[in-house]
PDB file as gemmi writes it, atoms N, CA and C in Angstrom:
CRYST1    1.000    1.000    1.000  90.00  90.00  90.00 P 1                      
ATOM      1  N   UNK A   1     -91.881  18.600 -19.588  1.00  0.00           N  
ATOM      2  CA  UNK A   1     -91.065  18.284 -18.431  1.00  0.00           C  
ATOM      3  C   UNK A   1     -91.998  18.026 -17.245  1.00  0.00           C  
ATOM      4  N   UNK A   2     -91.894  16.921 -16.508  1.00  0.00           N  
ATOM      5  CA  UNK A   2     -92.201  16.273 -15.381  1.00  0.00           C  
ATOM      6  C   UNK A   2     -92.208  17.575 -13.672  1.00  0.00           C  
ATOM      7  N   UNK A   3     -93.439  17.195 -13.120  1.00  0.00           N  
ATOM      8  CA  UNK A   3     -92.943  18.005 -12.267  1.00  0.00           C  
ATOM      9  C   UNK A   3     -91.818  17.796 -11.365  1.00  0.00           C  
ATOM     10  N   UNK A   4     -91.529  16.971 -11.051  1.00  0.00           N  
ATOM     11  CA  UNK A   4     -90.818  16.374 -10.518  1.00  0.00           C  
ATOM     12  C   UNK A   4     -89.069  16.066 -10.662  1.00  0.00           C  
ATOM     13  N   UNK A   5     -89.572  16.522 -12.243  1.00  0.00           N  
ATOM     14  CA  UNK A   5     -87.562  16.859 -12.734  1.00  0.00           C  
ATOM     15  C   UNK A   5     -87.799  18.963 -12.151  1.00  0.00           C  
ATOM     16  N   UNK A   6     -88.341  19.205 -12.725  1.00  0.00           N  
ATOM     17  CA  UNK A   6     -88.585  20.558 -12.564  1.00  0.00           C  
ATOM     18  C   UNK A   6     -88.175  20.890 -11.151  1.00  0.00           C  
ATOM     19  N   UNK A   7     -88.798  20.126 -10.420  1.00  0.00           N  
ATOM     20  CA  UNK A   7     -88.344  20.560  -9.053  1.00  0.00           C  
ATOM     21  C   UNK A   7     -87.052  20.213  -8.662  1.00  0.00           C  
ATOM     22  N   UNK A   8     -86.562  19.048  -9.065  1.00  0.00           N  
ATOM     23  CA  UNK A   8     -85.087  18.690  -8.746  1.00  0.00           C  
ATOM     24  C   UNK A   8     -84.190  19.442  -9.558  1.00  0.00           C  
ATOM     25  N   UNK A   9     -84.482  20.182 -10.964  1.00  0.00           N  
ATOM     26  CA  UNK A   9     -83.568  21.213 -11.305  1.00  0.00           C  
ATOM     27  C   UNK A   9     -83.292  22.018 -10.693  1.00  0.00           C  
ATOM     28  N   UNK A  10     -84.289  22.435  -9.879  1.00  0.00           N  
ATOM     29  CA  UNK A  10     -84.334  23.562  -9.462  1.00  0.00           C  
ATOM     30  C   UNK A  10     -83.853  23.541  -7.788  1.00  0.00           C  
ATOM     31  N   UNK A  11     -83.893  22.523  -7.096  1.00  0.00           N  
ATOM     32  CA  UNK A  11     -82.824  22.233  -6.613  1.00  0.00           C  
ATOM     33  C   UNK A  11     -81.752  22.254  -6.797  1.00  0.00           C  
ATOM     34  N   UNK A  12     -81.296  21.391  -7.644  1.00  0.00           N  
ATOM     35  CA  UNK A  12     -79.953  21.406  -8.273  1.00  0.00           C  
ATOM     36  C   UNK A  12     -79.233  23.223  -8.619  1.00  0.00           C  
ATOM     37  N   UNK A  13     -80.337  23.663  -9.068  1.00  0.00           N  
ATOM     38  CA  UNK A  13     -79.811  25.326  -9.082  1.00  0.00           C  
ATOM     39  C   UNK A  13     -79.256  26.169  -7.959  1.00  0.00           C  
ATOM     40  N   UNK A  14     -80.584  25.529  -7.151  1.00  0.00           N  
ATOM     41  CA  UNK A  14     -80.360  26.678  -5.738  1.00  0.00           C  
ATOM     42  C   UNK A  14     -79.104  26.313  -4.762  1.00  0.00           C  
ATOM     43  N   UNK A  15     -78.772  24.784  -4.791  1.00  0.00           N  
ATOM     44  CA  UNK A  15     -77.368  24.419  -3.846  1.00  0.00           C  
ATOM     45  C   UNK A  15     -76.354  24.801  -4.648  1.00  0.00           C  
ATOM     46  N   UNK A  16     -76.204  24.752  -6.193  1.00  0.00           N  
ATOM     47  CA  UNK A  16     -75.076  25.076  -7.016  1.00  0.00           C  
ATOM     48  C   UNK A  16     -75.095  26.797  -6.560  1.00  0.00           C  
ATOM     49  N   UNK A  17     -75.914  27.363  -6.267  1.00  0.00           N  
ATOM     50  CA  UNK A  17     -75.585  28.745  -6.468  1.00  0.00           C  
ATOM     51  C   UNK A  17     -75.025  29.168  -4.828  1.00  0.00           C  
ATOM     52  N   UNK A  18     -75.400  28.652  -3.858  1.00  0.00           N  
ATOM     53  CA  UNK A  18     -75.538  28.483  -3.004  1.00  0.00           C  
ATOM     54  C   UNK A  18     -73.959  28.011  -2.927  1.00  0.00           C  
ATOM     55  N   UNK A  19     -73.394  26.961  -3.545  1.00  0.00           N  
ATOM     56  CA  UNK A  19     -72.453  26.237  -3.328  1.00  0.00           C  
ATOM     57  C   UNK A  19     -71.095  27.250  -3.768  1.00  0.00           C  
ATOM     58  N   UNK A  20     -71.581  27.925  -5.104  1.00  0.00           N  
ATOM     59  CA  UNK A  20     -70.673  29.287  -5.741  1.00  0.00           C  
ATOM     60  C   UNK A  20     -70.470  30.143  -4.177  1.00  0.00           C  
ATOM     61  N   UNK A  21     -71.606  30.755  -3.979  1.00  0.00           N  
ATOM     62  CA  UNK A  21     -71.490  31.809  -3.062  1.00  0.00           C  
ATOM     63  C   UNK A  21     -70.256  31.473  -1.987  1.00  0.00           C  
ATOM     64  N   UNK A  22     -70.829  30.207  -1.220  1.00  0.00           N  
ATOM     65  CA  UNK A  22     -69.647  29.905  -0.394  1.00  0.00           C  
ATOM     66  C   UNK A  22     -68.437  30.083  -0.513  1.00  0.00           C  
ATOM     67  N   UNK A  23     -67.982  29.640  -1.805  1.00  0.00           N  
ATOM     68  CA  UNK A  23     -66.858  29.451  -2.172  1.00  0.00           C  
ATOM     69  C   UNK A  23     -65.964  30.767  -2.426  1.00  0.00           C  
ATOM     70  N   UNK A  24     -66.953  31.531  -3.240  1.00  0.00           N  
ATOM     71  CA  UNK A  24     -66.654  33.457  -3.194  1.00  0.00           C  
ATOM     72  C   UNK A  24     -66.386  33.322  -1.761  1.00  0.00           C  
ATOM     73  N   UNK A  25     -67.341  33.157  -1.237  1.00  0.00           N  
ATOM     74  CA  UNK A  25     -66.580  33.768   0.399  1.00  0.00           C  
ATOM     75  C   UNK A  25     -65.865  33.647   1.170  1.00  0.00           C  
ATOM     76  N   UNK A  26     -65.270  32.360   0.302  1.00  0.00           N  
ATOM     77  CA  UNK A  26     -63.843  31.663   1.421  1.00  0.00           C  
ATOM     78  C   UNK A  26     -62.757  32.565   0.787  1.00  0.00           C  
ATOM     79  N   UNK A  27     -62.982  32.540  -0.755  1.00  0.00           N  
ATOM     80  CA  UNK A  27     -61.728  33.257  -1.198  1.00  0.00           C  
ATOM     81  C   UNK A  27     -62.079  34.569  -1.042  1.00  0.00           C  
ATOM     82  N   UNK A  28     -62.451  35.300  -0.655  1.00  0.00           N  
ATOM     83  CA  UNK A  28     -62.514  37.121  -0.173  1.00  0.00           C  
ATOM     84  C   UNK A  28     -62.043  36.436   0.775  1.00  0.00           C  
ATOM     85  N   UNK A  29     -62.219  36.046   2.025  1.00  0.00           N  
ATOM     86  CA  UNK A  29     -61.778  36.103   3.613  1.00  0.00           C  
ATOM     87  C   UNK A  29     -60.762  35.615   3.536  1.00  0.00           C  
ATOM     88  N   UNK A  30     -59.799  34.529   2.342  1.00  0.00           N  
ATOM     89  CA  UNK A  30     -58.943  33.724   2.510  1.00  0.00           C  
ATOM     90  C   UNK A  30     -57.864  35.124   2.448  1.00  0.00           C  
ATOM     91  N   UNK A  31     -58.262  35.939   1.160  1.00  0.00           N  
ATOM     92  CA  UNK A  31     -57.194  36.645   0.561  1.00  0.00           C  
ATOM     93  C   UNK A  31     -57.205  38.082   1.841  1.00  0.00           C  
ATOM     94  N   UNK A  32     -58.154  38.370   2.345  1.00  0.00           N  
ATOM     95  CA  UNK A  32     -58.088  39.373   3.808  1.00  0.00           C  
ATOM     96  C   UNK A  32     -57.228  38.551   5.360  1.00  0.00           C  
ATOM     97  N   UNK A  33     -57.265  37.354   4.747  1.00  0.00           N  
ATOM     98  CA  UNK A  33     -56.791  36.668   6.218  1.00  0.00           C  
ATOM     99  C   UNK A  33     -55.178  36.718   5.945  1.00  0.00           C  
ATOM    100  N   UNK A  34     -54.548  36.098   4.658  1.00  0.00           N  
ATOM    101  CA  UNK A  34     -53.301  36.613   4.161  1.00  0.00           C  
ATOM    102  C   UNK A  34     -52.902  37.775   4.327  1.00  0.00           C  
ATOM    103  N   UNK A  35     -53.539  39.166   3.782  1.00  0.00           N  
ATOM    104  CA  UNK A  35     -53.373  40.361   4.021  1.00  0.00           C  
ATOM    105  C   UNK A  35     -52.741  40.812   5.844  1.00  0.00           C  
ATOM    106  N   UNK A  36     -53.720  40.092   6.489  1.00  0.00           N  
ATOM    107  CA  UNK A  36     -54.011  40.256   7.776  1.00  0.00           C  
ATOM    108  C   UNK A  36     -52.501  39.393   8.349  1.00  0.00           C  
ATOM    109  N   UNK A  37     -52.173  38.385   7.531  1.00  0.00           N  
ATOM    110  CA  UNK A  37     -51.611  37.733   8.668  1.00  0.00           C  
ATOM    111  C   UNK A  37     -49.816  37.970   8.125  1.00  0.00           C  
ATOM    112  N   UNK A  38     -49.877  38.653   6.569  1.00  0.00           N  
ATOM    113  CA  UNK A  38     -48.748  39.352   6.605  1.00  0.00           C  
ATOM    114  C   UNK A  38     -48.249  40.385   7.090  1.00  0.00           C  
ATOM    115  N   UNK A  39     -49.404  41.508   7.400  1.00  0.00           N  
ATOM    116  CA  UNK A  39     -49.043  42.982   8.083  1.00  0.00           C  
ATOM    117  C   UNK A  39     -48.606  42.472   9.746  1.00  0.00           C  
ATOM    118  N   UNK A  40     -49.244  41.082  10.158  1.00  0.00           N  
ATOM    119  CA  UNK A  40     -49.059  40.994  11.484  1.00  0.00           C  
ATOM    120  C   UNK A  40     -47.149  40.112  11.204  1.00  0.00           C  
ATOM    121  N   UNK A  41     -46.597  39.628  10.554  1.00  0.00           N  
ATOM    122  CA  UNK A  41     -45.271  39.228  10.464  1.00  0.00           C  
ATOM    123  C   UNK A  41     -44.619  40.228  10.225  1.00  0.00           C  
ATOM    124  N   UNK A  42     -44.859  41.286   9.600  1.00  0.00           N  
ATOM    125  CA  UNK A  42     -44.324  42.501   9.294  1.00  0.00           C  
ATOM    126  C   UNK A  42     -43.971  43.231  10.466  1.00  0.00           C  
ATOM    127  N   UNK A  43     -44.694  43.371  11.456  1.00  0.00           N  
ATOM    128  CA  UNK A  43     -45.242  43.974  12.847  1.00  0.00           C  
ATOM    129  C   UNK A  43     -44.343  43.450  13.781  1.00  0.00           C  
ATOM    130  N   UNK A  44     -44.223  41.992  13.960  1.00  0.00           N  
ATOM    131  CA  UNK A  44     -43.091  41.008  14.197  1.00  0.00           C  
ATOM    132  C   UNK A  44     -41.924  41.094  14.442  1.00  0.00           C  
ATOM    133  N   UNK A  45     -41.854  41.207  13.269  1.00  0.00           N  
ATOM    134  CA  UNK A  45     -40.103  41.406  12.394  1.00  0.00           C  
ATOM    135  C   UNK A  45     -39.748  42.753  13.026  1.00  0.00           C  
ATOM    136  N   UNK A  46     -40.271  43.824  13.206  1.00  0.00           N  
ATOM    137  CA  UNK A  46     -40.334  45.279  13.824  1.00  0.00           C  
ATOM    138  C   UNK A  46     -39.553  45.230  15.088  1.00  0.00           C  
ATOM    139  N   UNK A  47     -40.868  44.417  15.903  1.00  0.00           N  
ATOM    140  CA  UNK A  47     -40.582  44.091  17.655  1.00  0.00           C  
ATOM    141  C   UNK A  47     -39.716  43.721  17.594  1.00  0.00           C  
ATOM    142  N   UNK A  48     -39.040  42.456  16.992  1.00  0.00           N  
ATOM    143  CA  UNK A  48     -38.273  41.709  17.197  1.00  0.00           C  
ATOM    144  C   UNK A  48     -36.918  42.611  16.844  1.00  0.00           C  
ATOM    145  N   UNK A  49     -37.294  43.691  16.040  1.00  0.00           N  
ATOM    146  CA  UNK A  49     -36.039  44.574  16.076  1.00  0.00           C  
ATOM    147  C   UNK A  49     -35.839  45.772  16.882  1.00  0.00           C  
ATOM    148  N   UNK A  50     -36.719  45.764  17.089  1.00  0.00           N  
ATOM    149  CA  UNK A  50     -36.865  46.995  18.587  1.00  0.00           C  
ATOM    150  C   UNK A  50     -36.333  46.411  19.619  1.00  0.00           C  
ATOM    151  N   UNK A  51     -36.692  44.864  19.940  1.00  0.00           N  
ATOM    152  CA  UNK A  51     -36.216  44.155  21.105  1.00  0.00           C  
ATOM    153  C   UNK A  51     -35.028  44.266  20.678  1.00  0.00           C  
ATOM    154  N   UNK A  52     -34.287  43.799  20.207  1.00  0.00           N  
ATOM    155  CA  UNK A  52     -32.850  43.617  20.058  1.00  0.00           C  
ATOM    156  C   UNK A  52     -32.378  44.720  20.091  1.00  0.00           C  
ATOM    157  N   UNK A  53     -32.565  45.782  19.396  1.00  0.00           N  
ATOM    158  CA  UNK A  53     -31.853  47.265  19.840  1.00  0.00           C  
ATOM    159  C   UNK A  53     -31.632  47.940  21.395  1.00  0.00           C  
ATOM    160  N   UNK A  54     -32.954  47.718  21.805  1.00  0.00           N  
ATOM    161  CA  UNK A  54     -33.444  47.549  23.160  1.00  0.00           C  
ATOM    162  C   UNK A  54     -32.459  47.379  24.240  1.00  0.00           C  
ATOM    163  N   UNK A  55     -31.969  45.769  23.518  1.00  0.00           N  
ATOM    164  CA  UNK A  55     -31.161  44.819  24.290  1.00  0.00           C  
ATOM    165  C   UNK A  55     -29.850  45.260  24.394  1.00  0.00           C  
ATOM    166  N   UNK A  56     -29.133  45.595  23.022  1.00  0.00           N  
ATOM    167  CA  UNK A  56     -27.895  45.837  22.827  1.00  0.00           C  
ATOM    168  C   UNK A  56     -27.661  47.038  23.548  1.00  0.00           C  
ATOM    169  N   UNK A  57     -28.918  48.355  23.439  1.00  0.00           N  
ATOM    170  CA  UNK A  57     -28.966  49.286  24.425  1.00  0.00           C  
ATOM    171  C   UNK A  57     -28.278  49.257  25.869  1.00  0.00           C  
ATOM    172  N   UNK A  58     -29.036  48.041  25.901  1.00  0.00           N  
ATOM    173  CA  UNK A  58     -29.129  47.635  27.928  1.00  0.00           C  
ATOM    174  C   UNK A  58     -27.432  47.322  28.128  1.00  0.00           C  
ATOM    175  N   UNK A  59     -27.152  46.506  27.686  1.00  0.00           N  
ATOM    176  CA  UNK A  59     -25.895  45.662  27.137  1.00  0.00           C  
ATOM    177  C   UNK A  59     -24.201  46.522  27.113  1.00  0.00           C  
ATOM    178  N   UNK A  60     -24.852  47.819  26.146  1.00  0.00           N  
ATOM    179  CA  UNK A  60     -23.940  48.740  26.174  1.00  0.00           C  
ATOM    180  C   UNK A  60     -23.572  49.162  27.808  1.00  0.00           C  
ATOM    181  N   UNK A  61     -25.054  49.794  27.878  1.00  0.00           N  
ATOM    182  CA  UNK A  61     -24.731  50.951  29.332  1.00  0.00           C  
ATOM    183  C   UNK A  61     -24.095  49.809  30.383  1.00  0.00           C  
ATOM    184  N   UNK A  62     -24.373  48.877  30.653  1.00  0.00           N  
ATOM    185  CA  UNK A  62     -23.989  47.906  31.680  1.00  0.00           C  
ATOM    186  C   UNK A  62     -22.535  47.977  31.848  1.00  0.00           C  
ATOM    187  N   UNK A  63     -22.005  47.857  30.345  1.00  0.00           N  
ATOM    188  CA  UNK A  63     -20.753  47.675  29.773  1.00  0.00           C  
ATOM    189  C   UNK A  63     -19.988  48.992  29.986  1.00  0.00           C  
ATOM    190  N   UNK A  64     -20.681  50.109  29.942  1.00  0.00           N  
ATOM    191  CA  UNK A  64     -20.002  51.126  30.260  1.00  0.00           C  
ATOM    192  C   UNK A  64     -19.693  51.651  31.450  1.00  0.00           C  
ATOM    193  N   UNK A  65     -20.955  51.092  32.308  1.00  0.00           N  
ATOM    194  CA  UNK A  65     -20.945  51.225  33.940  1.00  0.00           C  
ATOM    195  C   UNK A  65     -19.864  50.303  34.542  1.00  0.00           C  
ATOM    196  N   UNK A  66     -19.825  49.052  34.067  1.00  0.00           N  
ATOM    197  CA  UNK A  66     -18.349  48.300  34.415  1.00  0.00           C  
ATOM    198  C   UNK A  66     -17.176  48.754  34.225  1.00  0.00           C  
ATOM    199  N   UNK A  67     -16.820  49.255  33.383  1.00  0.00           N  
ATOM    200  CA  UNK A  67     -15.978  49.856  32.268  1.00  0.00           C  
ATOM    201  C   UNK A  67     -15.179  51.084  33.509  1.00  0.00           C  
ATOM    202  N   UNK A  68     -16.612  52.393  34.118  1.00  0.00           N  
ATOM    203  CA  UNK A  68     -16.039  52.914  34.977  1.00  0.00           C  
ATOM    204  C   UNK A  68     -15.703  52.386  36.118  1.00  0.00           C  
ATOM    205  N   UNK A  69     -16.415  51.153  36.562  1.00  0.00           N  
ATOM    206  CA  UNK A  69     -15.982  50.951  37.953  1.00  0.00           C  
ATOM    207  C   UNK A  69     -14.579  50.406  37.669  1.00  0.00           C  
ATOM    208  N   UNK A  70     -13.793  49.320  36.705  1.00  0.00           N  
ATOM    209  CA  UNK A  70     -12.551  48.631  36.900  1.00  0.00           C  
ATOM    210  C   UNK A  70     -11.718  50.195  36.714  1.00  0.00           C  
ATOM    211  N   UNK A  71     -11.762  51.602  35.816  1.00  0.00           N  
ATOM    212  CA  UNK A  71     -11.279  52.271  35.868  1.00  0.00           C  
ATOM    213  C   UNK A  71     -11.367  53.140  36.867  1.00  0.00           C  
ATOM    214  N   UNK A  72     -11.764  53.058  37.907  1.00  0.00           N  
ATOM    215  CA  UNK A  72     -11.913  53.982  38.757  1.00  0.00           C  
ATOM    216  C   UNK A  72     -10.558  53.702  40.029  1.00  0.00           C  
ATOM    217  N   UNK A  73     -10.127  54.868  40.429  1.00  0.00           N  
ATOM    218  CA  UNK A  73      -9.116  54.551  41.347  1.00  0.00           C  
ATOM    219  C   UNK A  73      -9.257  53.552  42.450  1.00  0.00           C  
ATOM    220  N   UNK A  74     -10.512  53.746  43.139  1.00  0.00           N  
ATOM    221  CA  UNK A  74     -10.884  52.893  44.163  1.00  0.00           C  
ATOM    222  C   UNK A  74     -10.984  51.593  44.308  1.00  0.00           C  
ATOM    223  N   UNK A  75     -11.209  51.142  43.335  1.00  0.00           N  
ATOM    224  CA  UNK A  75     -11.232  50.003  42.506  1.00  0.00           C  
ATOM    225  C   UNK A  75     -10.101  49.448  42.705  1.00  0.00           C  
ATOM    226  N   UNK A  76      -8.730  49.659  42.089  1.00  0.00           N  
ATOM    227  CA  UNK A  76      -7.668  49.432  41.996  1.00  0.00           C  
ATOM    228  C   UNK A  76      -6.879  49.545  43.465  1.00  0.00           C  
ATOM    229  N   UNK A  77      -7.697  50.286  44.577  1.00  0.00           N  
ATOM    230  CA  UNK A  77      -7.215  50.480  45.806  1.00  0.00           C  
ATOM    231  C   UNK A  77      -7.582  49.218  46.512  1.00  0.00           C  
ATOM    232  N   UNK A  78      -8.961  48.983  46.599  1.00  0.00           N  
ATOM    233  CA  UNK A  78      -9.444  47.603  46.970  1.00  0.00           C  
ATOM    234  C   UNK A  78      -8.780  46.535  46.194  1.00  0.00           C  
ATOM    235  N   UNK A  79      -8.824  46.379  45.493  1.00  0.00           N  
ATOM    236  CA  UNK A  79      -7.952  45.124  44.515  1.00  0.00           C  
ATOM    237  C   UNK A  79      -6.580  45.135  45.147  1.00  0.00           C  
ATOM    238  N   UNK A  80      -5.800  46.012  45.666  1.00  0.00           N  
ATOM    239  CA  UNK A  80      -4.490  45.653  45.931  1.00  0.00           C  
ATOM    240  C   UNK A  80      -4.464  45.592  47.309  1.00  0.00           C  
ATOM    241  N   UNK A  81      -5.540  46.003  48.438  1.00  0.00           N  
ATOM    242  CA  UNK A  81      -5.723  45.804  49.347  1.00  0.00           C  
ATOM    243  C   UNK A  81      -5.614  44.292  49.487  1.00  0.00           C  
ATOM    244  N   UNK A  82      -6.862  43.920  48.431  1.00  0.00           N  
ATOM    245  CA  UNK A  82      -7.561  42.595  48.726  1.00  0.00           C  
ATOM    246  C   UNK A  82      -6.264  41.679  48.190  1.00  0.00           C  
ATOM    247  N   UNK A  83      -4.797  41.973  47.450  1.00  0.00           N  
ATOM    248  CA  UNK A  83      -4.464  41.230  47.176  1.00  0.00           C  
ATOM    249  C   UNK A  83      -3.106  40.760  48.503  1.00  0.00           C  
ATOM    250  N   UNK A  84      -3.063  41.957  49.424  1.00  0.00           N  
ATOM    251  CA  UNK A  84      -2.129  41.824  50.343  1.00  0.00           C  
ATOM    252  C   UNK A  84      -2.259  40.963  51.567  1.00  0.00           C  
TER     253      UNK A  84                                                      
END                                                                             
């Protein structure tokens, strides 16, 4: 064998191995970036239900604070004031 193939095998070796490695390393980081980017939709889905509880929270009391003012006597005193 030629020196000259010898050396281009051996090229040919070192980018192929070189070329493997890369590729290992996309798929480890690919399959941690999935991992990563499902726990963060998971996390999401959470807030997004905390917010809404949150909300309906807010929603209620508002509703209940209205609730006393139309029932409150005074209420009904002004209203018939205001309607005379």
């Amino acid at each position: 064998m030629s020196k000259e193939v010898m050396v281009v095998a051996i090229i040919a070796i070192i980018f192929g191995y070189l070329a493997m490695k890369q590729w290992s390393f996309r798929n480890r980081n690919s399959s941690k970036l999935k991992q990563r980017i499902d726990m963060l939709e998971t996390e999401i889905a959470m807030l997004r239900q905390f917010a809404n509880k949150e909300q309906a929270e807010n929603i209620e009391q508002r509703l209940q604070t209205l609730e006393k003012i139309v029932t409150d006597d005074g209420y009904e005193l002004k209203r018939d004031i205001n309607s005379l």
